[in-house]
C-alpha positions in Angstrom: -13.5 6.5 6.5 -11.6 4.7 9.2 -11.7 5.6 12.9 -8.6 5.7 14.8 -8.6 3.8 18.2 -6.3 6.3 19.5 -7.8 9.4 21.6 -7.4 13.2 19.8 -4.3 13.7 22.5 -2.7 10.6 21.7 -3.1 11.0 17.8 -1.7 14.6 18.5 1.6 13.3 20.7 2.1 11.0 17.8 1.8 13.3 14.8 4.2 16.0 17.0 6.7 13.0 18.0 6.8 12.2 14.0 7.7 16.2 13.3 10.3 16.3 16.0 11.9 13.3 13.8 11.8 14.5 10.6 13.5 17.7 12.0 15.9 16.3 13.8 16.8 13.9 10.6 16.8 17.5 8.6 19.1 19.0 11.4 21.7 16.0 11.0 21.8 16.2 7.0 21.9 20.0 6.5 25.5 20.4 7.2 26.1 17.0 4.8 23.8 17.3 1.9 23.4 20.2 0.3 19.0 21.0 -0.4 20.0 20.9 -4.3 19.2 16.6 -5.1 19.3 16.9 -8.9 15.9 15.6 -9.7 16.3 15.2 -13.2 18.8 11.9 -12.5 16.8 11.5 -9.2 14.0 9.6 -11.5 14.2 6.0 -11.7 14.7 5.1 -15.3 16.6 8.4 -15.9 19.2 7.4 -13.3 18.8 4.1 -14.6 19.7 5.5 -18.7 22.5 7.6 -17.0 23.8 4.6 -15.0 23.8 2.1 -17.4 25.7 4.2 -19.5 27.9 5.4 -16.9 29.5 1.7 -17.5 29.0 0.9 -21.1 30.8 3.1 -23.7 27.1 3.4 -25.7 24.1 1.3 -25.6 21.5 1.5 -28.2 17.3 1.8 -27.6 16.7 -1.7 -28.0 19.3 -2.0 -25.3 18.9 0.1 -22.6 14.7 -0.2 -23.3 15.1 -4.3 -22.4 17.9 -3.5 -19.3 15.4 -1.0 -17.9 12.4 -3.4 -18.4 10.1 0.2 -20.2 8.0 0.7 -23.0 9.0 2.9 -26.4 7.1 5.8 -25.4 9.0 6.1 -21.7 12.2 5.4 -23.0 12.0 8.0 -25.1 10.4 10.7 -23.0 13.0 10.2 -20.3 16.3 9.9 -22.6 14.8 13.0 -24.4 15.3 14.9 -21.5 18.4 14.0 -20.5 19.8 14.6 -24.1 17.9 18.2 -23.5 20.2 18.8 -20.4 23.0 17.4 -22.2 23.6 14.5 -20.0 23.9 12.1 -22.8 24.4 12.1 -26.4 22.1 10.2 -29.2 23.3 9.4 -32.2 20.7 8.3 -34.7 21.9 6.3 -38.0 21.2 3.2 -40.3 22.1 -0.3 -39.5 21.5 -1.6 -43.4 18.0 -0.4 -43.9 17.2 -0.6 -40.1 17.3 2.6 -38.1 19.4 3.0 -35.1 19.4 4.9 -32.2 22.5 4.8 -29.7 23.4 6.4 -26.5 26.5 7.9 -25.2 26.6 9.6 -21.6 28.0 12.8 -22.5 30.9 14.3 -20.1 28.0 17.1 -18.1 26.0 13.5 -17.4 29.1 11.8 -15.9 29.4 14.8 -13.7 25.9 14.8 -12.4 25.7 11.3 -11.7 28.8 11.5 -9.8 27.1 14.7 -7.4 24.5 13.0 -7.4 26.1 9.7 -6.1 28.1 11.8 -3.5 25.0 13.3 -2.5 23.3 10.3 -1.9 26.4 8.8 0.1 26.2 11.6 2.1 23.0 11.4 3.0 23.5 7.7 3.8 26.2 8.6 5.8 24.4 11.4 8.2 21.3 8.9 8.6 23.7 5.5 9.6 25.7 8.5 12.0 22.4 10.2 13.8 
């Protein structure tokens, strides 16, 4: 283990001058983002699926898998939960003798993302404003 070059009172000024900012940064955001992030569309490749579909009428697997630069298995873990919360809507059929699997973001998913994105502008906004 590492020892610091600072002295215990220094390292302790510093740790309580890093608390002082994170509450002041919490005091400035409380009255412009609400405590509730939705942290199902918060994950990366989940806001990803959500955006992506947000501005393409459906995409399939293959699609979104090779936009979001993911494997089979995390593709599929993350758009299942989604589709759980009804954020998006998969359709599963036959391309010839090929299966197909397409995406559609469903009207409760549109919603989300745009809390979410007014969330996240808001809390943008209270951080460029303190």
């Amino acid at each position: 283990m590492a020892k610091s070059s600072l002295a215990p009172q220094e390292r302790g000024t510093r740790s309580r001058q890093r608390e002082d900012a994170v509450s002041t940064v919490r005091e400035q955001t409380r009255g412009a983002v609400s405590p509730d992030l939705d942290r199902l569309i918060h994950e990366r490749i989940r806001l990803g699926i959500v955006s992506a579909l947000a501005v393409n009428r459906a995409l399939t697997f293959n699609e979104l898998k090779a936009l979001l630069k993911t494997t089979d298995g995390n593709l599929s873990v993350h758009a299942r939960k989604l589709e759980e919360a009804n954020y998006i809507v998969c359709t599963k059929s036959f391309d010839g003798r090929l299966p197909k699997t397409e995406y559609r973001l469903a009207a409760a998913g549109r919603r989300a993302l745009e809390r979410y994105l007014n969330h996240m502008e808001a809390l943008i906004r209270a951080t460029r404003e303190g």
